[in-house]
N, C-alpha and C positions, 0 to 999 in steps of 0.2 A: 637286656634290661635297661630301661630309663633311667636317667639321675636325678634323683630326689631334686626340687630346686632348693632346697636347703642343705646341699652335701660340704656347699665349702663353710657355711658357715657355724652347722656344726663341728665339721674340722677345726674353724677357729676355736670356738670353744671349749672343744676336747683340749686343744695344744696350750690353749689360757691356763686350765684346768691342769693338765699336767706341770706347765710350767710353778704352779702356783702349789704342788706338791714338791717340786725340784728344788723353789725354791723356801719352803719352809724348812725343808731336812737341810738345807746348806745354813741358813741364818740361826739354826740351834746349834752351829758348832761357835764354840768359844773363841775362836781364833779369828783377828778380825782383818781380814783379806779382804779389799774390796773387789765387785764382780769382773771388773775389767783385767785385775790383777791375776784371780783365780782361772779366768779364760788365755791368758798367756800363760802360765806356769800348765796348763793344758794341753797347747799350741806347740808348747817346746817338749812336754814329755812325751807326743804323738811322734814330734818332727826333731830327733835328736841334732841334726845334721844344721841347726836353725839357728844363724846369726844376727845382729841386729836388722840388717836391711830386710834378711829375708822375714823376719819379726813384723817388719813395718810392711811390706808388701801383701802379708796375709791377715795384719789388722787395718788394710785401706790405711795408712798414715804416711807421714814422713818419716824418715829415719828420727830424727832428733825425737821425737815422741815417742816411738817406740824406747830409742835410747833412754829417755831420762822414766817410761814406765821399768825398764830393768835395774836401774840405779834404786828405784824406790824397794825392788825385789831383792835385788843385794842389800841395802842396808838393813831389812830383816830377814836376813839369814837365807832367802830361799831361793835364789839365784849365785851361782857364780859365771864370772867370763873367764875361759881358758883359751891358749891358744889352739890352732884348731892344728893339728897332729900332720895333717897333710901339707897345709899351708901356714905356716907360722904368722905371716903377716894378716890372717885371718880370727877372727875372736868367735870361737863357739860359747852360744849360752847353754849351762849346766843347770838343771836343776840339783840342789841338796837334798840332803837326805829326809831333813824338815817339811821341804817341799814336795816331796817323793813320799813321805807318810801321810803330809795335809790330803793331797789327792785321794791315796788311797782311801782313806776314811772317810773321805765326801763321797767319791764312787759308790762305798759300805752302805751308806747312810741314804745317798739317794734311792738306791735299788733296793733299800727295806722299806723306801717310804712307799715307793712305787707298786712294791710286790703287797704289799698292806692292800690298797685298791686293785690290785690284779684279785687277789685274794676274796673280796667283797664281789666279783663276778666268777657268774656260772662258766664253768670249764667249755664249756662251747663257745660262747663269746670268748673268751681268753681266747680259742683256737681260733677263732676266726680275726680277733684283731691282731692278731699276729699274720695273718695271713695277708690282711690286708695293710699293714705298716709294711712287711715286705714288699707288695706290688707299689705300694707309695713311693717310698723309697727308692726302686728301679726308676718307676717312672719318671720320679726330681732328677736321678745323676743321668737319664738320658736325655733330657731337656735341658742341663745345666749349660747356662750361657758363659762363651768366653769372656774375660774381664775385658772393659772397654777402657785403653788406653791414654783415651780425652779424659777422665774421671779425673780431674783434683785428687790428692791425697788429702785424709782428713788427719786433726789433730785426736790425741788422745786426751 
């Protein structure tokens, strides 16, 4: 079968489109986390084992950027730095329990806004884009490029 010449750019659209569901359900939450903030308290609850540097390495930045984005997370409550168990001279970032509740309730919220428009299509399509965000998805992490070392770090 052929590729539509318009496959990538409905895909943009679809992903505009989702993101733009993603992010309605997160801007109706009261709590005012900005998006750079909520993608590291994210970052660290995927990646517990996750200290500043390694923080800064997986948002492209310098250390000190990541650093002073976790100062901003600790002074409201939803970060702490401990030391790290194995290595004392080591600082693991913690998420709190505030910060462990926030998530969850964005995750809630997302996946009823999402399931709202899963919901508005026929179960056939639902089974087939599911089918096909699977093959997508294969497809990216087999293509994924290693990071290029020459890259600058950005600030946050």
């Amino acid at each position: 079968m052929e590729r539509p010449p318009d496959l990538a750019a409905a895909i943009d659209a679809a992903a505009e489109a989702l993101v733009g569901v993603l992010d309605s359900a997160t801007s109706r939450h009261q709590v005012a986390v900005p998006p750079t903030q909520l993608r590291v308290l994210a970052l660290i609850r995927d990646r517990p084992e996750t200290n500043v540097n390694g923080l800064a390495e997986l948002l492209d930045v310098v250390p000190s950027s990541a650093s002073r984005l976790c100062d901003r997370l600790e002074a409201t409550g939803l970060l702490r730095r401990t030391p790290d168990p194995r290595d004392r001279r080591e600082v693991r970032l913690v998420l709190t329990a505030a910060a462990v509740s926030l998530l969850t309730e964005l995750r809630e919220r997302r996946h009823r806004a999402v399931q709202a428009v899963l919901d508005r299509m026929p179960p056939r399509a639902q089974h087939e884009l599911l089918l096909a965000l699977l093959a997508f998805g294969h497809a990216a992490a087999a293509g994924t490029p290693t990071a290029q070392p020459d890259t600058p770090a950005r600030t946050a």
